[in-house]
N, C-alpha and C positions, 0 to 999 in steps of 0.2 A: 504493500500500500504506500509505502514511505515513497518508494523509488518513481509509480505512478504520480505521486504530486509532486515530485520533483520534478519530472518530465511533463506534464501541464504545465509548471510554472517557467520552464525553461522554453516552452513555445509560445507562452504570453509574453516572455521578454522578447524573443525574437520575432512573433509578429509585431510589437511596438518598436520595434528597431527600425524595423522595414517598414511601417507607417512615418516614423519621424523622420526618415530617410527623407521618403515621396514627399511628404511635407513643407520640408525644409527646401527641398530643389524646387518647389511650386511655388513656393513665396519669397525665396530668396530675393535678395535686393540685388541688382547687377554690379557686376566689380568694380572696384575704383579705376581701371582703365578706361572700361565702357562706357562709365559716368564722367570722366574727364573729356572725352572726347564728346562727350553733350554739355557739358556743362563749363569745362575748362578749355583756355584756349591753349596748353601743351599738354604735353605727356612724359612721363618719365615708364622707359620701357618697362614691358615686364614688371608693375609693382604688385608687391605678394596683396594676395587677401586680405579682407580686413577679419578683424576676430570681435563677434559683437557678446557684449558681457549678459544678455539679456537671453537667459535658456525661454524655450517653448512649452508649452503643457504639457506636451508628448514628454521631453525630453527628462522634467523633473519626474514626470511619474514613472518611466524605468530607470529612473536611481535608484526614488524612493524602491521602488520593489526590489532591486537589486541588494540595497541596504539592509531591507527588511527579510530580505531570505538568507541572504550568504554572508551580510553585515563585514565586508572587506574592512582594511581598515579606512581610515579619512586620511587625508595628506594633511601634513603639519603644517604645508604652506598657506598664508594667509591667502586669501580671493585678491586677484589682480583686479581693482577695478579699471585699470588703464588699456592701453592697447597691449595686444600680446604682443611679446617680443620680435616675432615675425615681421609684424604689420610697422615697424619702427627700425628694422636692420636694414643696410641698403638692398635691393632687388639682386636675384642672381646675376644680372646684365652688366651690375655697375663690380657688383667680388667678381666675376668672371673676365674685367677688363681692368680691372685697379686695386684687387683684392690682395695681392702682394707689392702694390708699390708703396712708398716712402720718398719722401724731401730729405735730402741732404744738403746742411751747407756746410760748405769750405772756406776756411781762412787761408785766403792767400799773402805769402808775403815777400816773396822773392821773382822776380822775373822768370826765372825757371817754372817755377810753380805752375804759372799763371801760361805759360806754355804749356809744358804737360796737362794739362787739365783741358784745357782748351783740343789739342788734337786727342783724347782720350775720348772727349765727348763726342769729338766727328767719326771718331773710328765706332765707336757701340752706338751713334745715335741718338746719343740719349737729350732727354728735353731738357734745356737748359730755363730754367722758373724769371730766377733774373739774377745781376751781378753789376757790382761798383770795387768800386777802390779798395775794400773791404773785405768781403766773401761774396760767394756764389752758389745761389741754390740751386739746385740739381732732382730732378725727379727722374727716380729710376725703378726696375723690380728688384726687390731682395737676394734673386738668383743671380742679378747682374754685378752687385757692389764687387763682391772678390775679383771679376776680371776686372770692373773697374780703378780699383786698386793696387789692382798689379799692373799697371802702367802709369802709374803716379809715382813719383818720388817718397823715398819713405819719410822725408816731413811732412808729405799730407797725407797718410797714411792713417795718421793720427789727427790728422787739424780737423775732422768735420764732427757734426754734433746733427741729430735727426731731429727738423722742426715739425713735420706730419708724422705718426706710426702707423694711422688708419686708415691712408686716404682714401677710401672707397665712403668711409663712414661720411668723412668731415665732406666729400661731395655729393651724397646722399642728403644733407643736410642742410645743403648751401641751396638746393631746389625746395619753393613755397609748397607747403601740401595741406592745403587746406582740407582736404577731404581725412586726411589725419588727424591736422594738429588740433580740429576742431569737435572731433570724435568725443571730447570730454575735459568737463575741465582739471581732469590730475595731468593729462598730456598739453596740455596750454602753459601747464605750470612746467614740465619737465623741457620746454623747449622754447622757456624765456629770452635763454638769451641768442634764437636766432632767429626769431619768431616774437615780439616784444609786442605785447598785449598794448595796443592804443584805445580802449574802450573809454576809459576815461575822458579823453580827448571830445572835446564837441565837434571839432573841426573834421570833418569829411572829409577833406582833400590829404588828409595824411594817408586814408586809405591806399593811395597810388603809391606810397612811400615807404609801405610796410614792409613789401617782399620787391625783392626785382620782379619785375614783369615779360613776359615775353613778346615778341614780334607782334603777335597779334591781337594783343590790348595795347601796344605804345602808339601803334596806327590811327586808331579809332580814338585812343585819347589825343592825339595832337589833334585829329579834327574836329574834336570836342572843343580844342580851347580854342581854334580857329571861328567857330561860332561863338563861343564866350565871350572870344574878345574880336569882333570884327573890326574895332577902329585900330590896331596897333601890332596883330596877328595875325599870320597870313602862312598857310602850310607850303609848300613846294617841295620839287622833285628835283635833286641835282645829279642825276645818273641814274644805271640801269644794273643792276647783278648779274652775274651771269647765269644764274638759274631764270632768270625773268622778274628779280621783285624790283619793286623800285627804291630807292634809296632817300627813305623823308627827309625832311626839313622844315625847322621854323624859321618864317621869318620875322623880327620882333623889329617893330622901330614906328614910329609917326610919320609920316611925308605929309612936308604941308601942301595943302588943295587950295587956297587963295593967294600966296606968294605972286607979286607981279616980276619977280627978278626968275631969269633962267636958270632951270634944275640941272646941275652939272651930274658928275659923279659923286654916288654920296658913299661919304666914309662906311665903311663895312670891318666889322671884325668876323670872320668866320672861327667859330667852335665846334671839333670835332671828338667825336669817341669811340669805342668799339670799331675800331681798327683790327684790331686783334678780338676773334669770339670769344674766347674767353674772360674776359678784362669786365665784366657786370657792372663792377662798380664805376667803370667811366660811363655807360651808357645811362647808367642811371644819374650821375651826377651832372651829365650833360640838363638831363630833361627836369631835373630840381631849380639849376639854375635857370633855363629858360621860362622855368613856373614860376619861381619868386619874383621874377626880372616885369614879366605882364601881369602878377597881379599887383606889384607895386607901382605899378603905373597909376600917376593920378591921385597916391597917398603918401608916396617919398618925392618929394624936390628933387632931390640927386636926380634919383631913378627917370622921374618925367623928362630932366634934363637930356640925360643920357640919352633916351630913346628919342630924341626930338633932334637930336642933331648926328644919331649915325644909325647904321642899323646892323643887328647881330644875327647872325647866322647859326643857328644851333642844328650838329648833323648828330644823333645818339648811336647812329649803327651804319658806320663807312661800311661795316660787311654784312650786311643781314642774312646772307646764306650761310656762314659761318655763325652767326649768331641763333639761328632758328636750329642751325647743326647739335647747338651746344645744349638745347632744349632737348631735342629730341632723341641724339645718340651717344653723343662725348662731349660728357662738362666741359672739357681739358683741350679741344680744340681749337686752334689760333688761327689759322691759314683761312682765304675762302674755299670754296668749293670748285674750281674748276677744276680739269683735266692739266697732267704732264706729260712727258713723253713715257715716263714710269705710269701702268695704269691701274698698282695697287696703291701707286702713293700720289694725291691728290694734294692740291690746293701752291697758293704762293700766298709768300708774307706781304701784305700788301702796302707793308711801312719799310717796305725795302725794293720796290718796283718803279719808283721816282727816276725820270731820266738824270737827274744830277749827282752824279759820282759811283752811277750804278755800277755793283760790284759784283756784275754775274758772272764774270769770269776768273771770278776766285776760286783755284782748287774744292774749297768744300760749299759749294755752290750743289748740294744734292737735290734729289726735287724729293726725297724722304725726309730731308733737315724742315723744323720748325722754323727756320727763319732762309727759307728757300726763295731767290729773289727774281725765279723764273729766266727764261733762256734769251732774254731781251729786255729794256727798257719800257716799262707801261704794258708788259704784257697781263697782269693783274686788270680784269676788264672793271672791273670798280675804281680802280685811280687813274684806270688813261678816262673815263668818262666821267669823273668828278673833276678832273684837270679841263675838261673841254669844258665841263660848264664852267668851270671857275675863269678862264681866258676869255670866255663868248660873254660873259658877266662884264669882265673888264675891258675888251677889248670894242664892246658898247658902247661905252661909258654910264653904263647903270652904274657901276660900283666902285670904288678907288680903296680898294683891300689894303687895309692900313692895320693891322694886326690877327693875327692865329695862333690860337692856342690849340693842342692838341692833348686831351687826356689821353693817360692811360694808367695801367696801373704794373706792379706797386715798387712800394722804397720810398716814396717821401718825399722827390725831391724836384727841382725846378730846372729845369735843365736849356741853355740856348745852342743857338750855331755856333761849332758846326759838330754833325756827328759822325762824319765819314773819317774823319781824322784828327788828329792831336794836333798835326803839325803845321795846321794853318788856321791862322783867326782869324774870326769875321770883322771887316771895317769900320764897325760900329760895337767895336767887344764893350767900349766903356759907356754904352749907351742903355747895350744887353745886361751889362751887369747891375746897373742899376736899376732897372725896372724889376729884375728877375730878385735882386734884393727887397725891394718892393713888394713882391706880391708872399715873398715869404713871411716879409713882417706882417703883414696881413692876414695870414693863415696864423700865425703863431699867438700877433696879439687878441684875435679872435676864439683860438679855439685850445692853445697852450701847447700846439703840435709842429714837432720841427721838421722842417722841408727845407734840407740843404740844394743851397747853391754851385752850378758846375755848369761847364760847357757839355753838351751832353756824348761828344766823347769822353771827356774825364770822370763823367759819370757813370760810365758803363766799363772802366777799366781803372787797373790798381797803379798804383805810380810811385816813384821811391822818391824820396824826400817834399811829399805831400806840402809843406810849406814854402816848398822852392819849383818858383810857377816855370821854370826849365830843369825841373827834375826828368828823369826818367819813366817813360810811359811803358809800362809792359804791357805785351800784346794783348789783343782784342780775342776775347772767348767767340764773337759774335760777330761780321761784319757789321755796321753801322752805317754802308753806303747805300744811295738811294731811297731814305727818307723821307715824310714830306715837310718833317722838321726844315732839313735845309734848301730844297725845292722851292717852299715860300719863301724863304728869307734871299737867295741864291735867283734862283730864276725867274720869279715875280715881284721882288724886289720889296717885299713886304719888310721893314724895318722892324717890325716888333714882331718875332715868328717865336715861341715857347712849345717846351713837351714837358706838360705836368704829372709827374707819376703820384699816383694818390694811396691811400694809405694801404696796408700796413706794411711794416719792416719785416713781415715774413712769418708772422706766426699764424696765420692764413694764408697769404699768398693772394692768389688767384680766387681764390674760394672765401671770401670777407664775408663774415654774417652779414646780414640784412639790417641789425640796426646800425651799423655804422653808416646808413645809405642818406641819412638826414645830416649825421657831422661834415662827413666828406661833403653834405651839398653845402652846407654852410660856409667850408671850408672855401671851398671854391667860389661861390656864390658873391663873397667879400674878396679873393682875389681877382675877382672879373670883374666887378666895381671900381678896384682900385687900376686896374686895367684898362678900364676903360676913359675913369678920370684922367690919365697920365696921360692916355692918346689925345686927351681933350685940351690939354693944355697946364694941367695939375702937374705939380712937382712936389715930390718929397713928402712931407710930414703933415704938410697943412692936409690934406686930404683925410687924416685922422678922424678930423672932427665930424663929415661927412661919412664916411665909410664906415663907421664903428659908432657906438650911443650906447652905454648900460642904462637902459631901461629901471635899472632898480637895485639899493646896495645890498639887498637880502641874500645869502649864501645858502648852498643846501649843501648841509653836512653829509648825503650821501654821494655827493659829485667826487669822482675820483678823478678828472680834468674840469678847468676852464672852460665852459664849452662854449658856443659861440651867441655871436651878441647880435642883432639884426639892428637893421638900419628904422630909424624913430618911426614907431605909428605903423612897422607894415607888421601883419600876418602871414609869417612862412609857415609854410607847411611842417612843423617839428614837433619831432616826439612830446617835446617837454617844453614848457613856458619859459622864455629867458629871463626872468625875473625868479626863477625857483633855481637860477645854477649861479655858477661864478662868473663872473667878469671882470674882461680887463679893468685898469684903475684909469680914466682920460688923464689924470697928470702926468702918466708916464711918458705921455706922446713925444716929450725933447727927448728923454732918452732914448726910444726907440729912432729918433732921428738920426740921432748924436751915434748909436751903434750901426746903422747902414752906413754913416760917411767913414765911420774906422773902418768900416770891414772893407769899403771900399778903398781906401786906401791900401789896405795888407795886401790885397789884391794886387793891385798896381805896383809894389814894390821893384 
């Protein structure tokens, strides 16, 4: 008898098995892929299931019986109310293509060094992150370090230290997932700090500011503010991709419509970013500062000034097929997307395809190297057709291109002409130097963050007796010719031409959480002010009083920086109220004067 009710009760579990089966797959909700592609405008491949904490009727009642007959024991672990660990590890797509790599950086200190490292990286291929006078980060697979070590000198053997161990995690991480992190609020809380809860916020427009965004909400949002703002914004198209997208643009500025004197050329500053797909943080900083810039229009003086008398050019994605790449298959990709003559290994750098000083016929010119400069001059079909617009602009006279800045990212630091070489300076070095001193004090007395100054070959290589401006330059890890750093300043004659690397110094890299997407705009935001002011006719220090305002001496003791200060009466888009952080002190502004004219002097020496 005993064995008879065991075997009824073992087929009442198993036909409840087999109904919460049919159940479950009849109501289930569709996956987060399927729902991203309705709902979301990218995809992150392959992401696992989600794991819902909410059992079925079906499901509690064969425990309960299972409980009540065979009483297993219970697991000691508490109930996960969060997402299962699954649903929060990167996807097999991203372990199965970065699941053993790691960032190494190297301290270089001898011209030797900085040779061997340099032809080590060309012989294994490996992706060079970024590098200055200092070290050089390096991303590579864990299988590859020993060979790359054994063709290093044994002083570097030992000089490096690993700034990534997970990188598949931390770029899992770096992509928005709302369909996650919104899953509950114990996962809101476990992913603060890359994901930074604005609820408190009244302000909406931070919305756009909270995650980087992809290709296909930064579209629809520029034609959003092109209607917002129809008297001062105006979207456009300055080229074509080679997949077929078009290459946005805003245009920000006032023309006046009753003037009886003749419209010449009007001053133009062009802003570009994402250059390189992977670089997020320039693409989004681009489109902060073109948001704060129009909606301060009409409630900053500066600000109205500014747009009244030139006009700015904001481009957020020179590569959009390489940036839609970077959504949809590899975080970690910098090149665009066209074809080589290689046709597993695609794309060119396209901050190295500039006809001025192009160095394609440098030995390690591969078309599988990350900074590949293609087998000609403007072969990159995104900068010979941003180049043509930019010439047919000028050569109109709609525009008289009087400065460009080029973000990118990271290191920190401000860099001029020239970058192809050391060994020649531009004829306006002492003109470079001081603006470029300039916009750093700007960042710095704004937001407490240091952005060194350098020509942007000396920035990109180590050099022995760093305080002696004819010390010795050790070689280049990376060509630096064909830029479009020096393009504008070289062949269109643009006197003020900048490349702003943005932040961090490498403890993300590439991969910068998301709330640093409102500093970095700040950051910038008050360098292109001051930028702008100087093209206008502004010099030096007076510009202070304008370009920077503490709103309020109140401190918040949990600000671990300075953070930055907006210009009087406007509404930027930020996390946090500039009356709740620190700021600069306005008395400081002689000394901050009084230290650009030293520095520039040391310079000069």
């Amino acid at each position: 008898m005993r064995y008879l009710v065991d075997f009824l009760y073992l087929s009442l579990i198993l036909l409840l098995s087999s109904l919460t089966t049919f159940i479950n797959q009849a109501t289930a909700e569709p996956s987060i892929s399927s729902r991203q592609s309705l709902s979301l405008p990218f995809q992150i491949p392959q992401l696992p299931q989600p794991s819902f904490d909410d059992e079925s009727f079906w499901t509690r009642l064969r425990d309960g019986i299972i409980q009540t007959i065979w009483k297993p024991p219970r697991s000691s672990k508490a109930k996960n109310t969060g997402p299962c660990t699954s649903s929060t590890s990167p996807p097999s797509t991203l372990l199965a293509r970065y699941g053993g790599d790691l960032v190494l950086r190297f301290k270089i200190q001898t011209a030797e060094e900085a040779q061997a490292l340099a032809e080590a990286t060309h012989i294994l291929f490996l992706d060079v992150w970024e590098f200055n006078d200092e070290w050089a980060d390096i991303r590579l697979s864990k299988d590859v370090i020993p060979s790359l070590l054994g063709l290093l000198p044994p002083s570097l053997q030992h000089a490096h230290t690993p700034l990534m161990h997970d990188l598949a995690h931390t770029i899992f991480e770096s992509y928005p997932s709302p369909a996650l992190h919104e899953s509950s609020p114990s996962s809101r809380e476990d992913h603060r700090a890359f994901t930074p809860d604005l609820r408190t916020s009244p302000d909406e427009t931070n919305l756009f500011f909270r995650n980087y965004q992809p290709l296909s909400v930064i579209v629809p949002w520029m034609r959003l503010l092109q209607s917002l703002f129809p008297s001062h914004v105006r979207m456009i198209n300055v080229g074509l991709s080679f997949e077929g997208r078009d290459i946005p643009a805003i245009k920000v500025g006032v023309h006046p419509t009753n003037s009886e004197k003749p419209l010449g050329p009007r001053k133009t500053v062009i802003i570009t970013g994402g250059s390189h797909a992977r670089e997020w943080i320039s693409t989004s900083t681009v489109n902060y500062v073109a948001y704060s810039l129009m909606t301060a229009y009409g409630k900053s003086k500066s600000v109205t000034k500014l747009l009244e008398q030139m006009d700015l050019i904001f481009i957020p994605t020179m590569n959009p097929d390489g940036y839609v790449y970077t959504w949809e298959t590899d975080r970690l990709w910098r090149k665009n997307r066209q074809p080589t003559n290689l046709r597993f290994c695609r794309g060119v750098d396209l901050d190295r395809t500039y006809d001025f000083e192009w160095d394609g016929h440098s030995s390690k010119n591969n078309p599988c190297s990350e900074s590949y400069s293609g087998e000609g001059p403007f072969q990159g079909v995104e900068t010979r057709r941003f180049t043509d617009w930019v010439k047919n602009e000028t050569e109109s006279g709609s525009a008289d291109v009087i400065g460009f800045l080029d973000f990118h990212s990271y290191s920190q630091q401000v860099l001029y002409p020239y970058s192809y070489s050391c060994s020649s300076a531009p004829p306006s070095l002492e003109n470079l130097e001081e603006l470029a001193m300039g916009l750093a004090k700007a960042i710095r007395v704004s937001s407490g963050e240091v952005y060194r100054v350098a020509s942007a070959c000396k920035g990109s290589v180590a050099a022995k007796n760093k305080g002696n401006k004819d010390g010795e330059v050790y070689p280049m890890i990376e060509s630096g010719g064909g830029s479009a750093l020096d393009w504008f300043y070289h062949e269109l004659r643009v006197r003020y031409a900048y490349q702003i690397k943005l932040r961090d110094t490498g403890s993300y890299g590439f991969l910068l959480p998301a709330d640093n997407i409102v500093p970095s705009g700040k950051e910038a935001f008050n360098a292109v002010m001051y930028f702008g002011k100087y093209l206008l006719g502004g010099k030096g220090v007076e510009l202070e009083e304008d370009l920077i305002r503490s709103e309020s001496g109140q401190q918040s003791s949990s600000s671990r920086h300075s953070t930055p200060v907006p210009l009087e009466h406007i509404q930027l888009p930020a996390a946090e109220r500039p009356d709740e952080q620190d700021g600069p002190d306005p008395d400081d502004s002689l000394e901050e004067g009084e230290w650009v004219d030293s520095e520039l002097r040391r310079r000069r020496r």
